[in-house]
C-alpha positions in Angstrom: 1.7 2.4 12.7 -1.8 1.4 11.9 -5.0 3.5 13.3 -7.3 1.2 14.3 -10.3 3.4 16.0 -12.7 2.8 12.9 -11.8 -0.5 12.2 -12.7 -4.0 13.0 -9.4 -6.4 10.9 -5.9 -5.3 10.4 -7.0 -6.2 6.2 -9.5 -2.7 6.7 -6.8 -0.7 8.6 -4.2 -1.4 5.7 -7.0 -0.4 3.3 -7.1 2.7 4.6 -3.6 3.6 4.7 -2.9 2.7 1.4 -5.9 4.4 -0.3 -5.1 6.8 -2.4 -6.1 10.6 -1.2 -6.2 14.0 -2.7 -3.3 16.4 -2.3 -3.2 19.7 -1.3 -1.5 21.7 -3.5 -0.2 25.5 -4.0 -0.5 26.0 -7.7 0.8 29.8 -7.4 3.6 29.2 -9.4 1.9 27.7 -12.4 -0.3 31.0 -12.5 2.2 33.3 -14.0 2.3 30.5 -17.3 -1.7 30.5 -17.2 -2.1 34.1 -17.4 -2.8 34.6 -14.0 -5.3 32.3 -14.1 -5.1 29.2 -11.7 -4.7 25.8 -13.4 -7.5 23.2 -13.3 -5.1 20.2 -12.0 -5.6 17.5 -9.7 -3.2 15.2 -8.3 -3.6 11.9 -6.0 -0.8 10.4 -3.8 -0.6 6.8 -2.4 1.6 5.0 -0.3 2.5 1.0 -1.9 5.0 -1.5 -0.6 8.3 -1.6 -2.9 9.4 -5.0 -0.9 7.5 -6.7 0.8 9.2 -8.9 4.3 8.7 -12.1 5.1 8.1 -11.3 8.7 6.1 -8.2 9.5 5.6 -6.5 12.7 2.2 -4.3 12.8 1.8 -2.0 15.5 -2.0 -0.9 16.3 -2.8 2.5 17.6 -5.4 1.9 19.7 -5.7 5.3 21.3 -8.2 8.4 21.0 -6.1 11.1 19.3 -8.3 13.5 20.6 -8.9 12.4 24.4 -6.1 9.9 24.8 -8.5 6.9 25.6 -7.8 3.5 24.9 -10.0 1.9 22.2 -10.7 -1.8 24.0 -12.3 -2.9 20.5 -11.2 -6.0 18.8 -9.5 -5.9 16.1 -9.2 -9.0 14.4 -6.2 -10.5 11.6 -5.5 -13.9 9.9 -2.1 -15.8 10.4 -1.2 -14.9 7.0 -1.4 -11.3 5.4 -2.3 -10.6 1.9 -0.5 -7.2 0.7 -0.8 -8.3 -3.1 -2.6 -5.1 -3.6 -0.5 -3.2 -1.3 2.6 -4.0 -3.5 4.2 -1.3 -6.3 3.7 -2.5 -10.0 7.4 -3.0 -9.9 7.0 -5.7 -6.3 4.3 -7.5 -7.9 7.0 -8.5 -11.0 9.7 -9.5 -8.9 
């Protein structure tokens, strides 16, 4: 499902879910090896397509997730759909 309240082509709302984005993460356990000292680490995650369909259904939410209103904004998409660099490294070889 695609959020589409920021957005004004299907291309930008699959930009946005595949961005990569911080995680949040609980580094606790690696403070007993530090010496009690929490670890400077960072670490990203990022959704990719592993195969990509020949036909794909989208589905737009169109919907406030806050007050539940519909979003009557246009959102526009091309006949054709370019996820080349949506794809895994291992897509794009095969």
């Amino acid at each position: 499902m695609l959020f589409c309240q920021t957005v004004q082509t299907v291309e930008d709302a699959l930009d946005n879910q595949f961005t990569p984005s911080e995680m949040d993460m609980n580094w606790d356990t690696l403070t007993d090896q530090n010496d009690g000292e929490v670890p400077n680490l960072t670490t990203q995650r990022q959704m990719v397509i592993t195969d990509a369909p020949e036909m794909l259904t989208i589905m737009l939410q169109r919907n406030n997730p806050f007050t539940g209103e519909k979003d009557n904004g246009r959102v526009s998409f091309e006949e054709e759909l370019d996820l080349s660099s949506h794809l895994s490294e291992e897509a794009k070889v095969s």
